[in-house]
Each structure stands twice: as structure tokens, then as C-alpha cells.
PQR file with spaces between the fields and no chain letter, atoms N, CA, C, O and H, PARSE charges and radii, in Angstrom:
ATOM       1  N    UNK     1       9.656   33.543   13.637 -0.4000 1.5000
ATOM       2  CA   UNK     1      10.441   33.896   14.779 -0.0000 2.0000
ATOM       3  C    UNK     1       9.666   33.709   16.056  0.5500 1.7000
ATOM       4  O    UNK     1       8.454   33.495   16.022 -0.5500 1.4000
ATOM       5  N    UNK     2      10.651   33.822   17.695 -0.4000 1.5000
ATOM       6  CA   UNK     2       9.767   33.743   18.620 -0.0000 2.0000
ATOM       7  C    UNK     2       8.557   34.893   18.789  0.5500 1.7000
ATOM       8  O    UNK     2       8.635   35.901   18.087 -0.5500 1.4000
ATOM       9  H    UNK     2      11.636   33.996   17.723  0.4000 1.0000
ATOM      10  N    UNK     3       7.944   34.807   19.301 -0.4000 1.5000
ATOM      11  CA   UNK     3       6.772   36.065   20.090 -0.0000 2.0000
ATOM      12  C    UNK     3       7.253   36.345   21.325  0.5500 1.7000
ATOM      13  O    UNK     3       7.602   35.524   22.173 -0.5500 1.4000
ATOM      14  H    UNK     3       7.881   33.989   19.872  0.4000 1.0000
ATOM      15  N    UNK     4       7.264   37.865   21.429 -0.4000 1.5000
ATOM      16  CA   UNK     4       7.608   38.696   22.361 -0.0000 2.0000
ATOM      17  C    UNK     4       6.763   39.006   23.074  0.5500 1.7000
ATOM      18  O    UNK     4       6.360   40.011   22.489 -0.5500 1.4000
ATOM      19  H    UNK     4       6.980   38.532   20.740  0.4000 1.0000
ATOM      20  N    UNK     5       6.027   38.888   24.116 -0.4000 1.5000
ATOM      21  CA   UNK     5       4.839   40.124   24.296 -0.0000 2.0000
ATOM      22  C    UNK     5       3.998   40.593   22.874  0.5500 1.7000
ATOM      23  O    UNK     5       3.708   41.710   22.445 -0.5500 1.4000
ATOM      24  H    UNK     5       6.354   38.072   24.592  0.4000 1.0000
ATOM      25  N    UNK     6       3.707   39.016   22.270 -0.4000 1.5000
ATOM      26  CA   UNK     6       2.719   39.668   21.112 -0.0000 2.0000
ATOM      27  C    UNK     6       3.100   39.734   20.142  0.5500 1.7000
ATOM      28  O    UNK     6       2.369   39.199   19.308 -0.5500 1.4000
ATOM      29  H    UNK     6       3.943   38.109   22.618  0.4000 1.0000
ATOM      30  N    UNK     7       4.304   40.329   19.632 -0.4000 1.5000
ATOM      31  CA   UNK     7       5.238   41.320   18.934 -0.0000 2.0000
ATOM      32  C    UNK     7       5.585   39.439   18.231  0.5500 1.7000
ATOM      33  O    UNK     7       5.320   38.413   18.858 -0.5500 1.4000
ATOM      34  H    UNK     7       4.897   40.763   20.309  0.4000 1.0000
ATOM      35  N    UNK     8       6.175   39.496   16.916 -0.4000 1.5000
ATOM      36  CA   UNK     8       6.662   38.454   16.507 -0.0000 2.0000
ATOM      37  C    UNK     8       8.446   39.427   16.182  0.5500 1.7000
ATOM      38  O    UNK     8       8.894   40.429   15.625 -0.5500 1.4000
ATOM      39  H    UNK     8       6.390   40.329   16.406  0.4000 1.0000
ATOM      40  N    UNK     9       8.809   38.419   16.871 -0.4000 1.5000
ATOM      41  CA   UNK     9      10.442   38.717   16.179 -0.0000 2.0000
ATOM      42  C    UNK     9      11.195   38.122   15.275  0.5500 1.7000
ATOM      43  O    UNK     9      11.447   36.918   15.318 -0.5500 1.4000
ATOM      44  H    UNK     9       8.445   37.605   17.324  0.4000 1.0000
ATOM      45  N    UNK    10      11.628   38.931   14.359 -0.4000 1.5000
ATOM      46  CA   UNK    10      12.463   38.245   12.864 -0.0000 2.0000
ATOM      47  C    UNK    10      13.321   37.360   13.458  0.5500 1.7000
ATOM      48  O    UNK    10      13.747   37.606   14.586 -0.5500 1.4000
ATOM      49  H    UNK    10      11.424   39.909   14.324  0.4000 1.0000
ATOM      50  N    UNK    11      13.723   36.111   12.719 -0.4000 1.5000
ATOM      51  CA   UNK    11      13.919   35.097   12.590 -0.0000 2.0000
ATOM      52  C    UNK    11      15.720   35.690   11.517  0.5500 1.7000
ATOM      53  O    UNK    11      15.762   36.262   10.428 -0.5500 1.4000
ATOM      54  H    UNK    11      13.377   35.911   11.802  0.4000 1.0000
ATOM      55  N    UNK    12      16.795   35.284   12.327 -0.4000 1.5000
ATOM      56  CA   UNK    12      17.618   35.014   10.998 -0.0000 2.0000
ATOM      57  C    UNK    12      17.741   33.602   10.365  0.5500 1.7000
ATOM      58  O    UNK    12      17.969   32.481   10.822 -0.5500 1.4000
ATOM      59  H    UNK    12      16.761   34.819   13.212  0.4000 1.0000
ATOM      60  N    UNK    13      17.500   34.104    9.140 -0.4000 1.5000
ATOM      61  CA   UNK    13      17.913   33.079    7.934 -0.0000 2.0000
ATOM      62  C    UNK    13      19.388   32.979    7.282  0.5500 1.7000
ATOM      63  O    UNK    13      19.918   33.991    6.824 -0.5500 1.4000
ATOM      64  H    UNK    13      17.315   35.014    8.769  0.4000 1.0000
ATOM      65  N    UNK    14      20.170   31.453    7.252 -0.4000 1.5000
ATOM      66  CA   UNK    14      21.728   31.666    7.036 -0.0000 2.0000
ATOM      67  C    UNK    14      21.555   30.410    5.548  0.5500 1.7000
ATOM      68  O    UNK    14      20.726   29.500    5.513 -0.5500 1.4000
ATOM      69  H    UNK    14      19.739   30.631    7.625  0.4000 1.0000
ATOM      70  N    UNK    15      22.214   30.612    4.852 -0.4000 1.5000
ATOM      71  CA   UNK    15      22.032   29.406    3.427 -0.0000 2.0000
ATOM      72  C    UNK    15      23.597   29.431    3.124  0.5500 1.7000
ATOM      73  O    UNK    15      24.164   30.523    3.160 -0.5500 1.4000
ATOM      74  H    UNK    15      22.888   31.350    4.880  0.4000 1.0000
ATOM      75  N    UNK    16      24.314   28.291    2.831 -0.4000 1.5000
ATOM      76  CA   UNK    16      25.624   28.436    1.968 -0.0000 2.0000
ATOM      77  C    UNK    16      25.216   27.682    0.815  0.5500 1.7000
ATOM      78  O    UNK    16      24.160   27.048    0.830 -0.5500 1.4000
ATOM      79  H    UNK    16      23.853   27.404    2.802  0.4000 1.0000
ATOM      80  N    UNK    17      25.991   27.705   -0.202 -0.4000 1.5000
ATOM      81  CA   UNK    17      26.266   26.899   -1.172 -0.0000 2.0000
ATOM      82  C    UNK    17      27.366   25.844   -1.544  0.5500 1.7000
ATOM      83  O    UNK    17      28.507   26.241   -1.783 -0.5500 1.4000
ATOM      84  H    UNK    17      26.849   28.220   -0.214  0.4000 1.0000
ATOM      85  N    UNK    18      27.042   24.464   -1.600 -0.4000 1.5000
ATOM      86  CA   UNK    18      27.982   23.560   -1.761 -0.0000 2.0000
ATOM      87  C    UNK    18      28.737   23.623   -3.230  0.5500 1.7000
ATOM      88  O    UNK    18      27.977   23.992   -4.126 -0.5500 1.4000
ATOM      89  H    UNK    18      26.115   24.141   -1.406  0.4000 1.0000
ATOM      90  N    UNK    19      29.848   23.384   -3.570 -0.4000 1.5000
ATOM      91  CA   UNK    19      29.656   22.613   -5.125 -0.0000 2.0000
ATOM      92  C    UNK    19      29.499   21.520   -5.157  0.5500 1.7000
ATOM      93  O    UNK    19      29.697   21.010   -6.260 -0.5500 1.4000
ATOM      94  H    UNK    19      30.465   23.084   -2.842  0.4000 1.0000
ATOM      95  N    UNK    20      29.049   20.533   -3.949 -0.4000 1.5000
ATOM      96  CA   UNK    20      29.234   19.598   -4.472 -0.0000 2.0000
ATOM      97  C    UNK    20      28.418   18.276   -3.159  0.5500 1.7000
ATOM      98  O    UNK    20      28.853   18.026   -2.035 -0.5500 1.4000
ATOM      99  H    UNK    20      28.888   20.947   -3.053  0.4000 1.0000
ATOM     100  N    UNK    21      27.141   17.649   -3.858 -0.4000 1.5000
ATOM     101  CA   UNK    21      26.352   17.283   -2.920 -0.0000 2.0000
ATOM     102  C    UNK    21      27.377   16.129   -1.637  0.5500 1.7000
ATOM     103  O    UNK    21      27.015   15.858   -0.492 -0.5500 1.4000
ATOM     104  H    UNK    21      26.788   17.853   -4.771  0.4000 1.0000
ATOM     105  N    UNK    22      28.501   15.718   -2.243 -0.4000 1.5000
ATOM     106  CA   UNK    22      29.272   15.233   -1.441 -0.0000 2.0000
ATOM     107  C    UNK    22      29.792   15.572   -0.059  0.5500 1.7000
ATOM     108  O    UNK    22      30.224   14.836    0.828 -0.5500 1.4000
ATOM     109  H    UNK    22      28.795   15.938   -3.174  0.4000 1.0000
ATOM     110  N    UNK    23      29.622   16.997   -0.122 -0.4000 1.5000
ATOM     111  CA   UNK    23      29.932   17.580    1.010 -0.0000 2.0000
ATOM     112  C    UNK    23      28.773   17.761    1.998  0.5500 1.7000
ATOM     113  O    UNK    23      29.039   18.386    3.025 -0.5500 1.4000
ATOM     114  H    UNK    23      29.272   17.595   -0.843  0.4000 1.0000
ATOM     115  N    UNK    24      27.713   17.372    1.858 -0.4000 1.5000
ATOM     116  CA   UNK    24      26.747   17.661    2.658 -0.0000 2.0000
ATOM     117  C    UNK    24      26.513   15.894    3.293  0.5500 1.7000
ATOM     118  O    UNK    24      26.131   14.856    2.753 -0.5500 1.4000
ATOM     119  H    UNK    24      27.497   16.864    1.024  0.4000 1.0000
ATOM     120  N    UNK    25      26.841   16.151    4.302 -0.4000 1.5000
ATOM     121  CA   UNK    25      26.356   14.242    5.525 -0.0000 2.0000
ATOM     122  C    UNK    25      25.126   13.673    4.455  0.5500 1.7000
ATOM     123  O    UNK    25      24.290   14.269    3.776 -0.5500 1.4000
ATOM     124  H    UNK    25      27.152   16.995    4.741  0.4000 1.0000
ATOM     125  N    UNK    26      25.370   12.575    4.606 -0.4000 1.5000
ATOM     126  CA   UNK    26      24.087   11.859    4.016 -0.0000 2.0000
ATOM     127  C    UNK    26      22.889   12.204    4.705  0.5500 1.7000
ATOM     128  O    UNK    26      21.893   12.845    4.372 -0.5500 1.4000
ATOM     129  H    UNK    26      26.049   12.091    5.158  0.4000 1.0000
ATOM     130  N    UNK    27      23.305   11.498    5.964 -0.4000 1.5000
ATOM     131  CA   UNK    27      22.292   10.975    7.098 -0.0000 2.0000
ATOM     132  C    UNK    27      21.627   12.618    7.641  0.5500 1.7000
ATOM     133  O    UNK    27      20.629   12.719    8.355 -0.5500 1.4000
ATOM     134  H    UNK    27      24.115   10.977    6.235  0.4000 1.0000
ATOM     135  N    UNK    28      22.097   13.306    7.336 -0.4000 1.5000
ATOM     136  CA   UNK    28      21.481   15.205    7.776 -0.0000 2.0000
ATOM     137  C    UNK    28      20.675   15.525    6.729  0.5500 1.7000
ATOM     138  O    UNK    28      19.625   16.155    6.856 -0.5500 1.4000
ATOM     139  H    UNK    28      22.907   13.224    6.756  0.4000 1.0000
ATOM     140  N    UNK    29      21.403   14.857    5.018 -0.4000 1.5000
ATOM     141  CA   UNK    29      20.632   15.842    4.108 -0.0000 2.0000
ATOM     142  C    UNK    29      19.227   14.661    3.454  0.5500 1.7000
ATOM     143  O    UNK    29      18.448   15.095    2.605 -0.5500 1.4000
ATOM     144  H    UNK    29      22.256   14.346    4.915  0.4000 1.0000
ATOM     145  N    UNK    30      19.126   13.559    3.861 -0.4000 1.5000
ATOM     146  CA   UNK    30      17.801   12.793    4.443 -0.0000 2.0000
ATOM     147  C    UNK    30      16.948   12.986    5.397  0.5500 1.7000
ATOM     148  O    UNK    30      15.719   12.989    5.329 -0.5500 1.4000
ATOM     149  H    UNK    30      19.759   13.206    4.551  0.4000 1.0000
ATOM     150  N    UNK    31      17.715   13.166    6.405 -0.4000 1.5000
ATOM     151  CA   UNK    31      16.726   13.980    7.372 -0.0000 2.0000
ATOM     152  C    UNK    31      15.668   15.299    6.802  0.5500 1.7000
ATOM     153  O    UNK    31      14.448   15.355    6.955 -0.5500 1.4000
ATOM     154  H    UNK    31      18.713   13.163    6.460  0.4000 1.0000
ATOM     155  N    UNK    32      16.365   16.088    6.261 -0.4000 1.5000
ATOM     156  CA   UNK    32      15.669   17.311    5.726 -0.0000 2.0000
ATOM     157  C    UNK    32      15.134   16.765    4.196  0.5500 1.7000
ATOM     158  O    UNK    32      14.496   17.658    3.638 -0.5500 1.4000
ATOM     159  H    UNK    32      17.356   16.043    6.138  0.4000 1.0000
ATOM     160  N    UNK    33      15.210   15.846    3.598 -0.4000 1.5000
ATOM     161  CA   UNK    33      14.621   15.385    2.609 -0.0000 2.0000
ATOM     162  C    UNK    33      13.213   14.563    3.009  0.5500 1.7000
ATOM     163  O    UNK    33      12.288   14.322    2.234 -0.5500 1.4000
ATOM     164  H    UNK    33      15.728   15.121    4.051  0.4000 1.0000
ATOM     165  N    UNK    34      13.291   14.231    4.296 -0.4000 1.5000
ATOM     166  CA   UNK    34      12.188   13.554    4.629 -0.0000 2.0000
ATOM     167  C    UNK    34      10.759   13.955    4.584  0.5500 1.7000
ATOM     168  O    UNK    34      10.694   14.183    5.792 -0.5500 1.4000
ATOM     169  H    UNK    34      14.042   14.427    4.926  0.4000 1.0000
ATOM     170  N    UNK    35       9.569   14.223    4.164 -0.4000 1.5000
ATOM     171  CA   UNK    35       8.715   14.470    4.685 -0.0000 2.0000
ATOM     172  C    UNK    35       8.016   14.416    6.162  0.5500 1.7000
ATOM     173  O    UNK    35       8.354   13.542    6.960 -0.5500 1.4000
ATOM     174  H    UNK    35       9.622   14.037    3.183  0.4000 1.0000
ATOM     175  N    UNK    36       7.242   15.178    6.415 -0.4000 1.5000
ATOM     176  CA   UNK    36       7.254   15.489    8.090 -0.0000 2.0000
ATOM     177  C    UNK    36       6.355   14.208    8.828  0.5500 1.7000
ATOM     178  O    UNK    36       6.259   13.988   10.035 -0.5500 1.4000
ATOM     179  H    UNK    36       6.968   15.888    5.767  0.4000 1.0000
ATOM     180  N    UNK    37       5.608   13.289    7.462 -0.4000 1.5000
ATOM     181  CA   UNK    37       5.076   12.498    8.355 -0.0000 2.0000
ATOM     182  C    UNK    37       6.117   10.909    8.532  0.5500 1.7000
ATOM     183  O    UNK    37       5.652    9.855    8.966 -0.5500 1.4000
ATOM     184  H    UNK    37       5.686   13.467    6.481  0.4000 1.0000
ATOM     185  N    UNK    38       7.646   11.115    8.053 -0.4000 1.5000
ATOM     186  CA   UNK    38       8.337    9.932    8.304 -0.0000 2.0000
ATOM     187  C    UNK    38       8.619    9.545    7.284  0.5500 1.7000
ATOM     188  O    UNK    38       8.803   10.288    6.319 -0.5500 1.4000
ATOM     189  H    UNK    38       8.024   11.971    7.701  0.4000 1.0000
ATOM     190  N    UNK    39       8.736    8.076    7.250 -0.4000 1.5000
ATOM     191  CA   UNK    39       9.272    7.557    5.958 -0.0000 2.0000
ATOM     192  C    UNK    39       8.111    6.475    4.518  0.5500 1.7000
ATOM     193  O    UNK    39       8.090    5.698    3.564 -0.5500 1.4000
ATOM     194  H    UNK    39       8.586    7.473    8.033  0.4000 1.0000
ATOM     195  N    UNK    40       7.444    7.241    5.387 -0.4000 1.5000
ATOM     196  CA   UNK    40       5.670    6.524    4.398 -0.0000 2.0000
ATOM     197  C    UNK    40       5.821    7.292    3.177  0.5500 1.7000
ATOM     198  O    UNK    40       5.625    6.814    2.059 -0.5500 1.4000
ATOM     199  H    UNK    40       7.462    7.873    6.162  0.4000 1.0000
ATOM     200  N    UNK    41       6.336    9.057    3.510 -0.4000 1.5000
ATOM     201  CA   UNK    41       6.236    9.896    2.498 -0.0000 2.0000
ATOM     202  C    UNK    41       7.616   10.086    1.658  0.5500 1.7000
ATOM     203  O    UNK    41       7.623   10.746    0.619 -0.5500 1.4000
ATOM     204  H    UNK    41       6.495    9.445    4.418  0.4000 1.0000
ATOM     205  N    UNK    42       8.666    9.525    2.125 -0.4000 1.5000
ATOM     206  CA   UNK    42       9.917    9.259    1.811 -0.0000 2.0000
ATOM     207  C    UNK    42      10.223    9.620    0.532  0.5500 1.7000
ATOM     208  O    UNK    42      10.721    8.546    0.193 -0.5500 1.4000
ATOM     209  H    UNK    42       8.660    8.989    2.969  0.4000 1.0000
ATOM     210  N    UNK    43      10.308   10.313   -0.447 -0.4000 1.5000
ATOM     211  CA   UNK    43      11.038   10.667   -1.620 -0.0000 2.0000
ATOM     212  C    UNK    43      12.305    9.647   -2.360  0.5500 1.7000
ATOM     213  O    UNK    43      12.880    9.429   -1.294 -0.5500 1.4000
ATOM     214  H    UNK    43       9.903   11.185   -0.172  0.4000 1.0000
ATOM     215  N    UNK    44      12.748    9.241   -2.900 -0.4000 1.5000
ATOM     216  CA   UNK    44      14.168    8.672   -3.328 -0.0000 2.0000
ATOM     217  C    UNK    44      14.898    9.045   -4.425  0.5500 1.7000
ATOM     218  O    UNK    44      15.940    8.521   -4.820 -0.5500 1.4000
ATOM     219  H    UNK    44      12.281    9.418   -3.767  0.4000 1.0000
ATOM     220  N    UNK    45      14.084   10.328   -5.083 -0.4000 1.5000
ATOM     221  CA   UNK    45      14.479   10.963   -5.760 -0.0000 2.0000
ATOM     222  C    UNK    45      14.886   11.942   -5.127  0.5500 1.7000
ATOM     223  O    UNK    45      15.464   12.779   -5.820 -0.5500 1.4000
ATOM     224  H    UNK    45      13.238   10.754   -4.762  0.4000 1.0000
ATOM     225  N    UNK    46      14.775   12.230   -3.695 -0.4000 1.5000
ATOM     226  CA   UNK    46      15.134   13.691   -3.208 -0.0000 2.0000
ATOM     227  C    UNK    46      16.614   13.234   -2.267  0.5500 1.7000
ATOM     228  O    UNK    46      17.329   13.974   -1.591 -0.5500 1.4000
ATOM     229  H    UNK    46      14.306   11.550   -3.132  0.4000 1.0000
ATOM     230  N    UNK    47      16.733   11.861   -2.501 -0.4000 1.5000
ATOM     231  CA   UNK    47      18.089   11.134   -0.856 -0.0000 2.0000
ATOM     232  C    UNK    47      19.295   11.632   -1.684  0.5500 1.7000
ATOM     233  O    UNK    47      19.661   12.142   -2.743 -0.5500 1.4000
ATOM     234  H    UNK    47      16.152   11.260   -3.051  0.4000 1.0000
ATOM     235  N    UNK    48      19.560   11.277   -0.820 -0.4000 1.5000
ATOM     236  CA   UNK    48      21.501   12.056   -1.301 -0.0000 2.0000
ATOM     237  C    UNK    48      22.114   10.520   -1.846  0.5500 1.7000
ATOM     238  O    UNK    48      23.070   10.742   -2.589 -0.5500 1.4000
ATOM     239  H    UNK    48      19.263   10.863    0.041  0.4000 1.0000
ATOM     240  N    UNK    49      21.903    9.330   -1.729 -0.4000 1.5000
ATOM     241  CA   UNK    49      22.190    8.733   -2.589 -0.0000 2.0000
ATOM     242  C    UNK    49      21.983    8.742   -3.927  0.5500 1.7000
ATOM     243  O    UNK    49      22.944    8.515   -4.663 -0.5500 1.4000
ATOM     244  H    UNK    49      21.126    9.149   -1.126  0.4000 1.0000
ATOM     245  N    UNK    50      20.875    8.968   -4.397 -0.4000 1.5000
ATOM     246  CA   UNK    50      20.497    9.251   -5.896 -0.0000 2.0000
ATOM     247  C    UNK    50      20.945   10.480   -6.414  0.5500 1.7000
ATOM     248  O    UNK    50      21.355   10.542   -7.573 -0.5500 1.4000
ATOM     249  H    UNK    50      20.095    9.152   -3.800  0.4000 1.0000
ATOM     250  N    UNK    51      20.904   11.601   -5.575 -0.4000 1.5000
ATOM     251  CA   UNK    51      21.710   12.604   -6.227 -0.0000 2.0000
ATOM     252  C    UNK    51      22.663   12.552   -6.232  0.5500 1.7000
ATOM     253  O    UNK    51      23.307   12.912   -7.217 -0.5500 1.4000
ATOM     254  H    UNK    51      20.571   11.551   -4.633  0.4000 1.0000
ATOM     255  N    UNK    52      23.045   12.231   -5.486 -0.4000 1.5000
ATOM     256  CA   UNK    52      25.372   12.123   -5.615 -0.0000 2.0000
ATOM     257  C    UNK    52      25.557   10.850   -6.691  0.5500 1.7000
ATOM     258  O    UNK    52      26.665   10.933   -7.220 -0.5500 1.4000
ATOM     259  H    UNK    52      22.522   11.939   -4.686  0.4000 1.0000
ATOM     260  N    UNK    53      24.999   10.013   -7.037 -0.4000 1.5000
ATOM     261  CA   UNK    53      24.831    9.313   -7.820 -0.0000 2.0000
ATOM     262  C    UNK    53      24.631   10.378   -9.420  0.5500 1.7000
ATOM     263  O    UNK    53      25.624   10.872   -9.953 -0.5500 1.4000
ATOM     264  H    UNK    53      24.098    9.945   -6.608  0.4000 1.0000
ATOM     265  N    UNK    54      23.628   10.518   -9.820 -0.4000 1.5000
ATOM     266  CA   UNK    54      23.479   11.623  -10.478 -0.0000 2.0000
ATOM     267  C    UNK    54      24.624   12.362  -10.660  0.5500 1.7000
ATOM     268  O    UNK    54      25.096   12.183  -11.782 -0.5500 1.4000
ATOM     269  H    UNK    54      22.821   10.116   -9.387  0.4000 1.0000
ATOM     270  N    UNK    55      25.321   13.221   -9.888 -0.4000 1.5000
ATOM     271  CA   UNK    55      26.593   13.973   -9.704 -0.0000 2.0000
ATOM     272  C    UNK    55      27.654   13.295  -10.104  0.5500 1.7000
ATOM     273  O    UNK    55      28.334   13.694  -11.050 -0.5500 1.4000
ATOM     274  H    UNK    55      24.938   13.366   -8.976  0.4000 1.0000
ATOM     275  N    UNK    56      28.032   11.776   -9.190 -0.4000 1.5000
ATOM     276  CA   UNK    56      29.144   11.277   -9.395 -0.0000 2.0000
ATOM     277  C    UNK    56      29.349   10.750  -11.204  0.5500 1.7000
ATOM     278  O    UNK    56      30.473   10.892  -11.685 -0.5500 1.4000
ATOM     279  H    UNK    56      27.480   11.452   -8.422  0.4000 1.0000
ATOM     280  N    UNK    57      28.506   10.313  -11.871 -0.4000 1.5000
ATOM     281  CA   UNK    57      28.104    9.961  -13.661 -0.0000 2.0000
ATOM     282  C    UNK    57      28.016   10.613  -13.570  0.5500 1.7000
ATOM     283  O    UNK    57      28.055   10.450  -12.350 -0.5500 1.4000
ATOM     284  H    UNK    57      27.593   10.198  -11.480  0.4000 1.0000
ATOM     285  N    UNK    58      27.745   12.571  -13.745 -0.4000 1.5000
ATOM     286  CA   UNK    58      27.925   13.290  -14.753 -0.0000 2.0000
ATOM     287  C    UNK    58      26.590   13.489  -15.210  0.5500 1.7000
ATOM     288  O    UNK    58      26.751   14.090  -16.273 -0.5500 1.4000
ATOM     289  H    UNK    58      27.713   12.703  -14.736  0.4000 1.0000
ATOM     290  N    UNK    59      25.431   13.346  -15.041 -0.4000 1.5000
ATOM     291  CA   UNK    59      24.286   13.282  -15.259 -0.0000 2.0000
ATOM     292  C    UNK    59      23.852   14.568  -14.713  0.5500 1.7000
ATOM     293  O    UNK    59      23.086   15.332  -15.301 -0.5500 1.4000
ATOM     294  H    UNK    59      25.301   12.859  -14.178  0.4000 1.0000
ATOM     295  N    UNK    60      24.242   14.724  -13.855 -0.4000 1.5000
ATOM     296  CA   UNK    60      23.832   16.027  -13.415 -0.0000 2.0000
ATOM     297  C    UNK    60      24.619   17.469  -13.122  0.5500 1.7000
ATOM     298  O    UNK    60      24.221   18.211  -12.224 -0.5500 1.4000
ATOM     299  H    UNK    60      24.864   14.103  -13.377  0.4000 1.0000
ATOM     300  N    UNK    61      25.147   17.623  -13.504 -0.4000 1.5000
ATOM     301  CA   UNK    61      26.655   18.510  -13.968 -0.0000 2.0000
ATOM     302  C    UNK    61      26.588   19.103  -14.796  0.5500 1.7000
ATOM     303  O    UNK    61      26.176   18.671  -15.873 -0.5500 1.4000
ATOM     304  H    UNK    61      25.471   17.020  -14.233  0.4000 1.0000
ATOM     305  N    UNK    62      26.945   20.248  -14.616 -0.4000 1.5000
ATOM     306  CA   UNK    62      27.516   21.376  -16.304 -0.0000 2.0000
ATOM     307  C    UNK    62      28.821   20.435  -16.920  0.5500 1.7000
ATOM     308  O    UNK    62      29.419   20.797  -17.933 -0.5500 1.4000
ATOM     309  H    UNK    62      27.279   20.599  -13.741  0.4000 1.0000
């Protein structure tokens, strides 16, 4: 949270739950998949293409 005069102030924290990675923007839930130094550290197991992929086959589903 910010600092007050010293003092640190709580921070709210808000989370929903999707059912369904479809509903979350691509291009937002890459952004936050990114590592902080860019796209050197890039994941492609973590992009929302491969998981909604995953999702859309059934691969990853109850």
C-alpha cells in the first residue's frame, strides 16, 4: 500500500473467478503473463492462447 507519514496503508485486494479462460482479453491476460523483464522471459505455456487451447479440446476441463 501507499505510505502515509511513515505509516504503510493496507492495500485492497479484489480477485473474481472466471469459468472460463475465454472470458478474460487475450492481449490483458499476456500482459500479466509476461515476465517483468519483457518478452526475452516470455512463457507460452502461461499465454492465453495455449490455455484456451487446452480448454477449448477438453484437455483441461473436469
Amino acid at each position: 500500500g501507499a505510505s502515509v507519514n511513515g505509516v504503510e496503508e493496507p492495500c485492497t485486494v479484489s480477485f473474481s473467478i472466471c469459468p472460463s479462460i475465454s472470458e478474460i482479453d487475450a492481449a490483458e491476460w499476456d500482459v500479466c503473463a509476461m515476465d517483468a523483464t519483457g518478452h526475452d522471459k516470455f512463457n507460452p505455456f502461461l499465454s492465453h492462447g495455449f490455455l484456451s487451447s487446452l480448454e477449448e479440446t477438453g484437455c483441461a476441463v473436469k
